[in-house]
C-alpha positions as a LaTeX table, in Angstrom:
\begin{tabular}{lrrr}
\hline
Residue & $x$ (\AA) & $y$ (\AA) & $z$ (\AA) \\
\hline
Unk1 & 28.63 & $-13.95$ & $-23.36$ \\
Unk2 & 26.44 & $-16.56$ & $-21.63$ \\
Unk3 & 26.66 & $-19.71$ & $-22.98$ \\
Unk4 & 23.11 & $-20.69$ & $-23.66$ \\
Unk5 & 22.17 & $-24.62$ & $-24.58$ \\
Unk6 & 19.16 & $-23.62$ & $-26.27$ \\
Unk7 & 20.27 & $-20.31$ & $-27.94$ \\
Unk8 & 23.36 & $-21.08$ & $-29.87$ \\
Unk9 & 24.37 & $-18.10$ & $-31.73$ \\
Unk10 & 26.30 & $-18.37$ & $-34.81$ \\
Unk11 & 27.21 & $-15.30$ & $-37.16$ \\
Unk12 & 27.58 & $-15.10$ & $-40.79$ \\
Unk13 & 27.64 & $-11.99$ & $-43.37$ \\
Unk14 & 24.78 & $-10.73$ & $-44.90$ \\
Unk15 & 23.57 & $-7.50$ & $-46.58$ \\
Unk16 & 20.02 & $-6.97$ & $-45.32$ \\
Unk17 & 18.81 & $-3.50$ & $-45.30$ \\
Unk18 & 15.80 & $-1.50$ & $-43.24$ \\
Unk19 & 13.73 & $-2.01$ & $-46.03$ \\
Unk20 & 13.28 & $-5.83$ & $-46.28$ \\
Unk21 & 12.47 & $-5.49$ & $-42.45$ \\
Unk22 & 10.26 & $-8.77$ & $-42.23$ \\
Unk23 & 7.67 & $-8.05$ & $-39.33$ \\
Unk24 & 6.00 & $-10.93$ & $-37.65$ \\
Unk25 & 2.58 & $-9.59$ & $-36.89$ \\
Unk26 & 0.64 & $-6.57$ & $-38.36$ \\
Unk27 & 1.29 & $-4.44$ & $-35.74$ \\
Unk28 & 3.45 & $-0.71$ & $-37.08$ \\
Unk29 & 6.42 & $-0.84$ & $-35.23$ \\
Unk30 & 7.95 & 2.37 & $-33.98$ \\
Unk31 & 9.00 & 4.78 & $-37.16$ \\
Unk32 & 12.37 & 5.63 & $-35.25$ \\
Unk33 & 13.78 & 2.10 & $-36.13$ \\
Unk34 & 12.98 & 2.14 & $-40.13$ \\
Unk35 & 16.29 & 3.62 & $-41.44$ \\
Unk36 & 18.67 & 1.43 & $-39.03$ \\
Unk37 & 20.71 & $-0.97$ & $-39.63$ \\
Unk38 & 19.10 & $-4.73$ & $-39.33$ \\
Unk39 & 19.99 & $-7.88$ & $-37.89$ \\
Unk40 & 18.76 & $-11.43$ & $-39.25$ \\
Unk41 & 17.68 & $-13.97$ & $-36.74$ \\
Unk42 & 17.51 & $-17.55$ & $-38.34$ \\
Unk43 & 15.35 & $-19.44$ & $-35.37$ \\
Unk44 & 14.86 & $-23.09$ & $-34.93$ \\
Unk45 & 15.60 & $-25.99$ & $-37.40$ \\
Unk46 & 13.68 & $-24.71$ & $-40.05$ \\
Unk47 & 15.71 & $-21.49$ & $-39.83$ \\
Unk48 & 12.72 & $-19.19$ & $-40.29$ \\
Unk49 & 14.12 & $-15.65$ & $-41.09$ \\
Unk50 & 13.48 & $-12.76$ & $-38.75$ \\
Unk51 & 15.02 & $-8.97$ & $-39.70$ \\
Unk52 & 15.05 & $-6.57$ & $-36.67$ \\
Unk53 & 16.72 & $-3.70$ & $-35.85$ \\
Unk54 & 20.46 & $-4.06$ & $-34.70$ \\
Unk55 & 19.82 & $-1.27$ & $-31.94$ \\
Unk56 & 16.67 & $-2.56$ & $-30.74$ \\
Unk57 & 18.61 & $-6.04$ & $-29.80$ \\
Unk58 & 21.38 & $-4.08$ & $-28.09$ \\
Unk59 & 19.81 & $-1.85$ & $-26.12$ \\
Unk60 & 17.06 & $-4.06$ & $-25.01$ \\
Unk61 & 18.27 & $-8.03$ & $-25.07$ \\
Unk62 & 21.75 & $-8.54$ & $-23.03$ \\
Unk63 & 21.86 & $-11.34$ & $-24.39$ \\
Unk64 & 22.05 & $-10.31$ & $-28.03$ \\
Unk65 & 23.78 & $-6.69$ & $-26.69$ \\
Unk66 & 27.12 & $-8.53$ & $-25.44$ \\
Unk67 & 26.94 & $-10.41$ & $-27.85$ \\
Unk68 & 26.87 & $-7.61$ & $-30.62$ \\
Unk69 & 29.29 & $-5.42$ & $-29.24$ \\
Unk70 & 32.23 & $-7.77$ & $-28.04$ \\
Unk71 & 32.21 & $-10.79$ & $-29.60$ \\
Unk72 & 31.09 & $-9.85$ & $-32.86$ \\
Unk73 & 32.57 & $-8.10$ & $-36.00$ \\
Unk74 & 30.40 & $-5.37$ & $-37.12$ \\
Unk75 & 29.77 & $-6.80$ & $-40.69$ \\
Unk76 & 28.19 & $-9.89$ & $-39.63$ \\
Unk77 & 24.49 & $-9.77$ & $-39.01$ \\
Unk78 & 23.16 & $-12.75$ & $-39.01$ \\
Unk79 & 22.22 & $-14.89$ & $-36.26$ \\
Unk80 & 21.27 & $-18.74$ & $-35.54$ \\
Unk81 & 19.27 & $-19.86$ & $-32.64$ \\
Unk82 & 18.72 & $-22.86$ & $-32.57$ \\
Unk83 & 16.75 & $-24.27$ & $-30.01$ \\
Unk84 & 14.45 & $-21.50$ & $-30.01$ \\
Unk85 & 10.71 & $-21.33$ & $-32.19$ \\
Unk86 & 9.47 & $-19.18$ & $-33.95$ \\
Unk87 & 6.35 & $-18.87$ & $-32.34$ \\
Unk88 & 8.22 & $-18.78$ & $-29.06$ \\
Unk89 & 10.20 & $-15.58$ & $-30.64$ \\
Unk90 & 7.39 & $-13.80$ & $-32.18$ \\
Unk91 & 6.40 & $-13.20$ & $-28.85$ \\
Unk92 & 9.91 & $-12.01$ & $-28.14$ \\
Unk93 & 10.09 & $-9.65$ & $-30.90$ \\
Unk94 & 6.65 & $-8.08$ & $-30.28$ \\
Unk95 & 7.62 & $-7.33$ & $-26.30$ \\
Unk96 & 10.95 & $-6.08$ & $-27.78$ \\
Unk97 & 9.51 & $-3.37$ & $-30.04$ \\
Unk98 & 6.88 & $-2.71$ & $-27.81$ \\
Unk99 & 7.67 & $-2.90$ & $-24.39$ \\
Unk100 & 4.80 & $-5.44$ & $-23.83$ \\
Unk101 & 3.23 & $-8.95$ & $-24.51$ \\
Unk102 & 1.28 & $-9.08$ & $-27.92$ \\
Unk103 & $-2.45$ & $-8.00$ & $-27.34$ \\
Unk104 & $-3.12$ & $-11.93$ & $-27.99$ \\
Unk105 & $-1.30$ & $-12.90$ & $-25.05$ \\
Unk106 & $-2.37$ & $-10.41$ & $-22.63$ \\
Unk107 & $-6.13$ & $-9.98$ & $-23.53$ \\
Unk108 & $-6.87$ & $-13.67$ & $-23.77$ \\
Unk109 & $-10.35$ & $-15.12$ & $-24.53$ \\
Unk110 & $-11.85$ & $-17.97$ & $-22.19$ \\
Unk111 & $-11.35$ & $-20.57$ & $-25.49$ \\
Unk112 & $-7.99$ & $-19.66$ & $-25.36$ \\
Unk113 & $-6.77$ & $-19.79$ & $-22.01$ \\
Unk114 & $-5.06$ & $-22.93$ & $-21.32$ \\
Unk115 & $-3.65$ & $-22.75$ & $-24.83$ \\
Unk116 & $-1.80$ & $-19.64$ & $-23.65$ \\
Unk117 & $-1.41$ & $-21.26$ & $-19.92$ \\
Unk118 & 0.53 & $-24.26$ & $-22.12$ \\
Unk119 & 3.14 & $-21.90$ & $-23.47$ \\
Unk120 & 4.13 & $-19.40$ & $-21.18$ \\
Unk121 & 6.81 & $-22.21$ & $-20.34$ \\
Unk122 & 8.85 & $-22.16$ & $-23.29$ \\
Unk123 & 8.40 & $-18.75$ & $-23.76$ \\
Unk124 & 9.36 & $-17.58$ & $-20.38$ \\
Unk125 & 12.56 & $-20.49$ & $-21.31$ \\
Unk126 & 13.15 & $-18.39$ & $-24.15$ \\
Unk127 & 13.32 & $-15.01$ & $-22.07$ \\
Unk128 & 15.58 & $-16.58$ & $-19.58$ \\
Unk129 & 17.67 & $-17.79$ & $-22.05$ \\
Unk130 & 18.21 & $-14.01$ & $-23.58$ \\
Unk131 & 18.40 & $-12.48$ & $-20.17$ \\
Unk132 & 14.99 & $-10.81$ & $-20.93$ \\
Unk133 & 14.00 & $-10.41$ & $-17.21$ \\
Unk134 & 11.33 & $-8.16$ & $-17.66$ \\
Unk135 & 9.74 & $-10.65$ & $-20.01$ \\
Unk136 & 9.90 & $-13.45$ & $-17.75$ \\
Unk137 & 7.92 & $-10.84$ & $-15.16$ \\
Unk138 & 5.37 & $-10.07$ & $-17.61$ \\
Unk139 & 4.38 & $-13.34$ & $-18.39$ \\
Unk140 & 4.01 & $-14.11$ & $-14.65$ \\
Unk141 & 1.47 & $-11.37$ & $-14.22$ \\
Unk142 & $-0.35$ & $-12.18$ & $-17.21$ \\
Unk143 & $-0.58$ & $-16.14$ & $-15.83$ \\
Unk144 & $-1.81$ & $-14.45$ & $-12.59$ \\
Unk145 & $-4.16$ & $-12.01$ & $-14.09$ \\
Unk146 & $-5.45$ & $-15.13$ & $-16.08$ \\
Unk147 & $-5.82$ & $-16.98$ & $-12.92$ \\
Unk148 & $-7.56$ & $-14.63$ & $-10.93$ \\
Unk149 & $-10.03$ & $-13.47$ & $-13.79$ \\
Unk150 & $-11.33$ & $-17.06$ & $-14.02$ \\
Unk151 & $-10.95$ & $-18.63$ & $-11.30$ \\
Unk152 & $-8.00$ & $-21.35$ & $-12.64$ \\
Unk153 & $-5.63$ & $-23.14$ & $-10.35$ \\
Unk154 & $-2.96$ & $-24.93$ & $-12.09$ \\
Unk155 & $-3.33$ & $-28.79$ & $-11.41$ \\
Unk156 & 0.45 & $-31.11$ & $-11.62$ \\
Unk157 & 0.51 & $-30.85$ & $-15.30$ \\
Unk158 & 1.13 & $-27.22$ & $-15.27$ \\
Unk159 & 3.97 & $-28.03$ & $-12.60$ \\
Unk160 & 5.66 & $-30.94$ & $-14.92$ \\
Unk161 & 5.64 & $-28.57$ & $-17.95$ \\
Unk162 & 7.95 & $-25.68$ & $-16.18$ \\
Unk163 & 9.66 & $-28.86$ & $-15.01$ \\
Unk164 & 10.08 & $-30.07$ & $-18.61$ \\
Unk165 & 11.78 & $-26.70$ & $-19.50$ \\
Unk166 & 14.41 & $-27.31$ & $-16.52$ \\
Unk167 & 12.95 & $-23.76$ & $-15.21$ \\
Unk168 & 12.55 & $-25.38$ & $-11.55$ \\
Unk169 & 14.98 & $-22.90$ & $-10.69$ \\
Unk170 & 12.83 & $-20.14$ & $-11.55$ \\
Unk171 & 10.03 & $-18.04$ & $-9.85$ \\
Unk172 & 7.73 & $-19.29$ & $-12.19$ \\
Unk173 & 7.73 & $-22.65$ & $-11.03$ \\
Unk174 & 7.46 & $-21.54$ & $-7.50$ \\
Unk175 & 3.99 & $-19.75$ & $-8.47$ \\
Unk176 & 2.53 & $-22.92$ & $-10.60$ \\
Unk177 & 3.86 & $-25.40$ & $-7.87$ \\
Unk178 & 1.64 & $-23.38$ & $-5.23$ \\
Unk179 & $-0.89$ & $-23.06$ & $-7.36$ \\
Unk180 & $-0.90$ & $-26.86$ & $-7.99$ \\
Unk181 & $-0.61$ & $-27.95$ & $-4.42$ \\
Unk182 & $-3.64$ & $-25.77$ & $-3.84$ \\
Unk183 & $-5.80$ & $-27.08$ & $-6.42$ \\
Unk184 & $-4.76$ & $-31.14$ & $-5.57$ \\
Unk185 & $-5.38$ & $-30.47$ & $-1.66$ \\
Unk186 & $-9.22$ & $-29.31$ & $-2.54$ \\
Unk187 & $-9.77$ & $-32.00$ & $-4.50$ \\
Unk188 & $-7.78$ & $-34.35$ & $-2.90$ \\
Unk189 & $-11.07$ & $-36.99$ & $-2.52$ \\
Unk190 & $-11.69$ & $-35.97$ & $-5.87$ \\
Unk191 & $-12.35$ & $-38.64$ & $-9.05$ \\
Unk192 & $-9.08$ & $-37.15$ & $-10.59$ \\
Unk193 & $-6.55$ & $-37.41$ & $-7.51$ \\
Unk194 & $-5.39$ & $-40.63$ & $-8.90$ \\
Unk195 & $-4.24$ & $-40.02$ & $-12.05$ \\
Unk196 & $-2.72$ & $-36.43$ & $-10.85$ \\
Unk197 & $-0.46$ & $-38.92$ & $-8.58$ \\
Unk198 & 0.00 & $-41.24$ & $-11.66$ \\
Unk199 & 1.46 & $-38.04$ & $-13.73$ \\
Unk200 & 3.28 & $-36.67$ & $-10.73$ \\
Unk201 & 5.15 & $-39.95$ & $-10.54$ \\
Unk202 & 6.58 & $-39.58$ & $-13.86$ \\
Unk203 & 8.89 & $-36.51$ & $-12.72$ \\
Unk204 & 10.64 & $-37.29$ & $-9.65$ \\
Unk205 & 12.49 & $-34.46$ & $-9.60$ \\
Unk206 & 9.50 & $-33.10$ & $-8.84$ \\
Unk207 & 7.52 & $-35.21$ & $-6.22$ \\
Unk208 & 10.15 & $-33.90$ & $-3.38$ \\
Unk209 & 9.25 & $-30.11$ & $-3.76$ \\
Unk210 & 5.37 & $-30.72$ & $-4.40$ \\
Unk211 & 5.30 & $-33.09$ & $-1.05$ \\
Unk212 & 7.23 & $-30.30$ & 0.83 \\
Unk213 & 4.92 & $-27.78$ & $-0.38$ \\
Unk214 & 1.58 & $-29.93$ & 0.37 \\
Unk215 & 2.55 & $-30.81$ & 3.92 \\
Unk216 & 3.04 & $-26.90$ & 4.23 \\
Unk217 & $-0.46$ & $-26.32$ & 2.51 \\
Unk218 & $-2.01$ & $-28.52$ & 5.56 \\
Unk219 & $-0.11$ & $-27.38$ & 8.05 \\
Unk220 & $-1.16$ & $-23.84$ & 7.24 \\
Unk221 & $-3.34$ & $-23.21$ & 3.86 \\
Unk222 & $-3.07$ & $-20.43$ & 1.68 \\
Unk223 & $-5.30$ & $-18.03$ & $-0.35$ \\
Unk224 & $-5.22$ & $-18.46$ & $-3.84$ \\
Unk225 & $-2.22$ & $-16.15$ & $-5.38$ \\
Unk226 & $-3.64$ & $-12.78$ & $-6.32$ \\
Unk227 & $-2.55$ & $-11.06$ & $-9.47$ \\
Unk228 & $-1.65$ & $-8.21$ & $-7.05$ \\
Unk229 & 0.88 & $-10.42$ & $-5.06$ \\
Unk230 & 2.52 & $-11.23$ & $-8.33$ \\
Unk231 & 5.90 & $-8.94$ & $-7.58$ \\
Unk232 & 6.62 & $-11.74$ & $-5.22$ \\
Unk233 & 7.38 & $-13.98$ & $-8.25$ \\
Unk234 & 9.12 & $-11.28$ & $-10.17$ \\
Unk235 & 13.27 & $-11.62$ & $-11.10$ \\
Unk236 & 15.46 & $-8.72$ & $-10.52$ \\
Unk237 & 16.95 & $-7.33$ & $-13.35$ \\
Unk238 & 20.80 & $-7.91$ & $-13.05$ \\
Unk239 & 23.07 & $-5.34$ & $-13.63$ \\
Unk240 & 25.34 & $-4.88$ & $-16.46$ \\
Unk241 & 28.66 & $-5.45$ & $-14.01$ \\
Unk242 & 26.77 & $-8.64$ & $-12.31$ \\
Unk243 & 25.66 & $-9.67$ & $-16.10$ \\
Unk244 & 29.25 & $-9.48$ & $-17.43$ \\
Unk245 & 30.93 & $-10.94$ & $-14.80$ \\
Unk246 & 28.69 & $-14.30$ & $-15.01$ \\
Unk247 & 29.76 & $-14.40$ & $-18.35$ \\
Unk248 & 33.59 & $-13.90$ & $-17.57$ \\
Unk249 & 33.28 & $-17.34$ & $-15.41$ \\
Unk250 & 31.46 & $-19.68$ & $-17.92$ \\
\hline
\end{tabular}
Protein backbone atom coordinates (compact mmCIF):
# COMPACT_ATOMS: atom_id res chain seq x y z
CA UNK A 1 0.00 0.00 0.00
CA UNK A 2 1.38 3.47 -0.83
CA UNK A 3 2.61 5.18 1.88
CA UNK A 4 0.87 8.49 1.77
CA UNK A 5 2.20 11.63 4.13
CA UNK A 6 -1.03 13.21 4.04
CA UNK A 7 -3.40 10.13 4.15
CA UNK A 8 -2.36 8.09 7.08
CA UNK A 9 -4.69 5.30 7.45
CA UNK A 10 -5.25 3.75 10.70
CA UNK A 11 -7.97 0.94 11.41
CA UNK A 12 -9.99 0.26 14.37
CA UNK A 13 -13.33 -1.94 14.97
CA UNK A 14 -16.55 -0.63 14.68
CA UNK A 15 -20.12 -1.85 14.07
CA UNK A 16 -21.66 0.65 11.65
CA UNK A 17 -24.41 -0.60 9.55
CA UNK A 18 -26.07 0.62 5.93
CA UNK A 19 -28.51 2.34 7.79
CA UNK A 20 -26.60 5.08 9.71
CA UNK A 21 -25.02 5.77 6.18
CA UNK A 22 -24.12 9.56 6.89
CA UNK A 23 -24.29 11.32 3.36
CA UNK A 24 -22.50 14.54 2.86
CA UNK A 25 -24.73 16.40 0.49
CA UNK A 26 -28.47 15.89 -0.41
CA UNK A 27 -27.88 14.24 -3.37
CA UNK A 28 -29.73 10.12 -3.41
CA UNK A 29 -26.96 8.05 -3.90
CA UNK A 30 -27.33 4.93 -5.98
CA UNK A 31 -30.05 2.36 -4.24
CA UNK A 32 -27.62 -0.64 -5.13
CA UNK A 33 -25.23 0.44 -2.24
CA UNK A 34 -28.00 0.74 0.73
CA UNK A 35 -27.85 -2.85 2.13
CA UNK A 36 -23.83 -3.14 2.01
CA UNK A 37 -21.61 -3.24 4.33
CA UNK A 38 -20.04 0.39 5.40
CA UNK A 39 -16.82 1.80 6.05
CA UNK A 40 -16.14 4.88 8.50
CA UNK A 41 -13.74 7.50 7.35
CA UNK A 42 -12.59 9.77 10.35
CA UNK A 43 -10.92 12.85 8.17
CA UNK A 44 -8.73 15.55 9.44
CA UNK A 45 -8.00 16.63 13.10
CA UNK A 46 -11.36 17.12 14.00
CA UNK A 47 -12.07 13.53 12.91
CA UNK A 48 -15.36 14.36 11.20
CA UNK A 49 -17.19 10.99 10.56
CA UNK A 50 -17.93 9.84 7.05
CA UNK A 51 -19.94 6.19 6.46
CA UNK A 52 -19.61 4.87 2.84
CA UNK A 53 -19.95 1.84 1.31
CA UNK A 54 -17.02 -0.74 1.75
CA UNK A 55 -17.45 -1.81 -2.05
CA UNK A 56 -17.71 1.53 -3.41
CA UNK A 57 -14.00 2.30 -1.85
CA UNK A 58 -12.68 -0.96 -3.31
CA UNK A 59 -13.73 -1.00 -6.50
CA UNK A 60 -13.26 2.59 -7.20
CA UNK A 61 -10.24 4.16 -4.83
CA UNK A 62 -6.85 1.94 -5.11
CA UNK A 63 -5.88 3.52 -2.61
CA UNK A 64 -8.51 2.45 -0.10
CA UNK A 65 -8.98 -1.06 -2.40
CA UNK A 66 -5.31 -2.39 -1.44
CA UNK A 67 -5.66 -1.25 1.38
CA UNK A 68 -9.00 -3.16 2.23
CA UNK A 69 -8.20 -6.31 0.82
CA UNK A 70 -4.48 -7.02 1.93
CA UNK A 71 -3.57 -5.21 4.67
CA UNK A 72 -6.64 -5.18 6.50
CA UNK A 73 -8.71 -7.66 8.66
CA UNK A 74 -12.19 -7.79 7.54
CA UNK A 75 -13.74 -6.65 10.94
CA UNK A 76 -12.13 -3.41 11.08
CA UNK A 77 -13.87 -0.58 9.33
CA UNK A 78 -12.80 2.32 10.36
CA UNK A 79 -10.42 4.61 8.87
CA UNK A 80 -8.20 7.82 9.86
CA UNK A 81 -6.93 10.28 7.41
CA UNK A 82 -5.39 12.60 8.65
CA UNK A 83 -4.13 15.20 6.62
CA UNK A 84 -7.06 15.24 4.54
CA UNK A 85 -10.47 17.86 5.02
CA UNK A 86 -13.47 17.33 5.00
CA UNK A 87 -14.43 19.67 2.54
CA UNK A 88 -11.56 18.41 0.44
CA UNK A 89 -13.33 14.75 0.79
CA UNK A 90 -16.83 15.68 0.27
CA UNK A 91 -15.81 16.31 -3.04
CA UNK A 92 -14.19 12.90 -3.08
CA UNK A 93 -17.12 11.07 -1.93
CA UNK A 94 -19.59 12.79 -4.30
CA UNK A 95 -17.20 11.86 -7.58
CA UNK A 96 -16.99 8.39 -5.93
CA UNK A 97 -20.73 7.63 -5.88
CA UNK A 98 -21.27 9.41 -8.86
CA UNK A 99 -18.75 9.17 -11.28
CA UNK A 100 -18.45 13.04 -11.42
CA UNK A 101 -17.59 16.41 -9.66
CA UNK A 102 -20.56 17.75 -7.45
CA UNK A 103 -22.91 19.99 -9.65
CA UNK A 104 -21.28 22.93 -7.41
CA UNK A 105 -18.00 22.36 -8.75
CA UNK A 106 -18.68 21.80 -12.27
CA UNK A 107 -21.51 24.36 -12.95
CA UNK A 108 -19.84 27.24 -11.20
CA UNK A 109 -21.30 30.78 -10.99
CA UNK A 110 -19.04 33.92 -11.97
CA UNK A 111 -19.12 34.92 -7.86
CA UNK A 112 -17.75 31.76 -7.33
CA UNK A 113 -15.07 31.15 -9.60
CA UNK A 114 -11.84 31.86 -8.08
CA UNK A 115 -13.20 30.40 -4.86
CA UNK A 116 -13.39 27.09 -6.75
CA UNK A 117 -10.03 28.08 -8.86
CA UNK A 118 -8.44 28.31 -4.98
CA UNK A 119 -9.22 24.71 -4.20
CA UNK A 120 -8.86 22.54 -6.96
CA UNK A 121 -5.21 22.30 -5.42
CA UNK A 122 -5.83 20.47 -2.40
CA UNK A 123 -8.40 18.64 -3.82
CA UNK A 124 -6.63 17.41 -6.83
CA UNK A 125 -3.66 16.70 -3.62
CA UNK A 126 -6.25 14.71 -2.15
CA UNK A 127 -6.99 12.60 -5.44
CA UNK A 128 -3.37 12.02 -5.97
CA UNK A 129 -2.92 10.99 -2.71
CA UNK A 130 -5.80 8.09 -3.13
CA UNK A 131 -4.64 7.22 -6.59
CA UNK A 132 -7.95 8.75 -7.88
CA UNK A 133 -6.58 9.53 -11.42
CA UNK A 134 -9.66 10.15 -13.00
CA UNK A 135 -10.40 12.78 -10.39
CA UNK A 136 -7.30 14.58 -10.81
CA UNK A 137 -8.45 14.66 -14.82
CA UNK A 138 -11.74 15.97 -14.02
CA UNK A 139 -10.76 18.73 -12.11
CA UNK A 140 -8.33 19.77 -14.89
CA UNK A 141 -11.12 20.04 -17.39
CA UNK A 142 -13.37 21.75 -15.15
CA UNK A 143 -10.30 24.52 -14.41
CA UNK A 144 -10.11 24.64 -18.26
CA UNK A 145 -13.74 24.81 -18.99
CA UNK A 146 -13.72 27.63 -16.26
CA UNK A 147 -10.97 29.31 -18.05
CA UNK A 148 -12.18 29.32 -21.36
CA UNK A 149 -15.90 30.29 -20.40
CA UNK A 150 -14.58 33.54 -18.88
CA UNK A 151 -11.84 34.44 -20.20
CA UNK A 152 -9.36 33.77 -16.84
CA UNK A 153 -5.66 33.24 -17.06
CA UNK A 154 -4.12 32.17 -13.92
CA UNK A 155 -1.60 34.94 -12.70
CA UNK A 156 1.74 33.47 -10.19
CA UNK A 157 -0.51 32.99 -7.31
CA UNK A 158 -2.35 30.21 -8.91
CA UNK A 159 1.24 28.73 -9.77
CA UNK A 160 2.58 29.08 -5.92
CA UNK A 161 -0.62 27.38 -4.63
CA UNK A 162 -0.07 23.91 -6.73
CA UNK A 163 3.46 24.68 -5.58
CA UNK A 164 2.33 24.85 -1.94
CA UNK A 165 0.71 21.35 -2.31
CA UNK A 166 4.25 19.91 -3.59
CA UNK A 167 2.06 18.91 -6.85
CA UNK A 168 4.94 20.50 -9.16
CA UNK A 169 5.27 17.12 -10.29
CA UNK A 170 1.93 16.99 -11.63
CA UNK A 171 0.12 17.95 -14.93
CA UNK A 172 -1.74 20.34 -13.16
CA UNK A 173 0.96 22.55 -12.46
CA UNK A 174 2.19 22.31 -15.96
CA UNK A 175 -1.35 23.80 -17.16
CA UNK A 176 -1.47 26.77 -14.34
CA UNK A 177 2.34 27.51 -14.92
CA UNK A 178 1.44 28.14 -18.76
CA UNK A 179 -1.38 29.75 -18.01
CA UNK A 180 0.54 32.10 -15.64
CA UNK A 181 3.43 32.82 -17.92
CA UNK A 182 0.79 33.83 -20.42
CA UNK A 183 -1.09 36.14 -18.38
CA UNK A 184 2.41 37.96 -16.76
CA UNK A 185 3.95 38.30 -20.45
CA UNK A 186 0.63 40.48 -21.54
CA UNK A 187 0.82 42.44 -18.81
CA UNK A 188 4.26 42.50 -18.32
CA UNK A 189 4.27 46.74 -18.39
CA UNK A 190 1.37 46.33 -16.37
CA UNK A 191 0.77 48.29 -12.70
CA UNK A 192 0.78 44.72 -11.13
CA UNK A 193 4.10 43.15 -12.69
CA UNK A 194 5.87 44.18 -9.62
CA UNK A 195 4.31 42.67 -6.99
CA UNK A 196 3.66 39.32 -9.23
CA UNK A 197 7.73 39.31 -9.13
CA UNK A 198 7.58 40.19 -5.35
CA UNK A 199 5.25 36.90 -4.76
CA UNK A 200 7.16 34.84 -7.29
CA UNK A 201 10.28 35.48 -5.23
CA UNK A 202 8.92 33.89 -2.26
CA UNK A 203 8.98 30.26 -3.94
CA UNK A 204 12.19 29.63 -5.49
CA UNK A 205 11.53 26.41 -6.33
CA UNK A 206 9.51 27.92 -8.57
CA UNK A 207 11.22 30.97 -10.30
CA UNK A 208 13.51 28.33 -12.39
CA UNK A 209 10.51 26.60 -14.22
CA UNK A 210 8.38 29.94 -14.66
CA UNK A 211 11.73 31.73 -16.24
CA UNK A 212 12.18 28.63 -18.51
CA UNK A 213 8.69 28.73 -19.50
CA UNK A 214 8.60 32.73 -20.13
CA UNK A 215 11.72 32.79 -22.27
CA UNK A 216 9.81 29.97 -24.27
CA UNK A 217 6.54 32.19 -24.28
CA UNK A 218 8.80 35.00 -26.18
CA UNK A 219 10.59 32.99 -28.14
CA UNK A 220 7.41 31.51 -29.56
CA UNK A 221 3.88 32.55 -27.82
CA UNK A 222 1.08 30.43 -27.33
CA UNK A 223 -2.76 30.49 -27.57
CA UNK A 224 -4.49 30.45 -24.50
CA UNK A 225 -5.13 26.56 -23.41
CA UNK A 226 -8.49 25.47 -24.75
CA UNK A 227 -10.76 23.31 -22.68
CA UNK A 228 -10.59 20.99 -25.75
CA UNK A 229 -6.71 20.58 -25.48
CA UNK A 230 -7.22 19.58 -21.90
CA UNK A 231 -6.32 15.58 -22.55
CA UNK A 232 -2.87 16.96 -22.86
CA UNK A 233 -2.86 17.56 -19.06
CA UNK A 234 -4.65 14.37 -18.27
CA UNK A 235 -2.70 11.31 -16.01
CA UNK A 236 -2.93 7.83 -17.20
CA UNK A 237 -4.59 5.59 -15.10
CA UNK A 238 -1.96 3.02 -13.83
CA UNK A 239 -2.61 -0.41 -13.88
CA UNK A 240 -3.28 -2.66 -11.08
CA UNK A 241 0.30 -4.69 -11.73
CA UNK A 242 2.17 -1.09 -12.16
CA UNK A 243 -0.01 0.13 -8.93
CA UNK A 244 1.07 -2.86 -6.80
CA UNK A 245 4.39 -3.04 -7.68
CA UNK A 246 5.08 0.79 -6.58
CA UNK A 247 3.79 -0.22 -3.48
CA UNK A 248 6.03 -3.44 -3.13
CA UNK A 249 9.19 -0.87 -3.30
CA UNK A 250 8.16 1.82 -0.71
Amino acid sequence: MADQNSAEANTQTTSNTAQNVAQPTTRSYPSKYTQMEVVKVLVGSEKKAYTIHKDLLMSKCPYFGAALKECWNEDKTEITLKGAQPQQFEVVIDWLYEGRLPKYWSKIEESDIFSIINKTPAVYKLAHELLLSGLQNDLVDVLLQTSDEHKILHNLSGACSVVKQDLSHTPLYKLVLRNAVKCFAANMMGEEVGSQLDYLMKYPELVKDFLTELHAYQRKPWQSIKAEESSKYHIKPKSTIETSAEQKNE
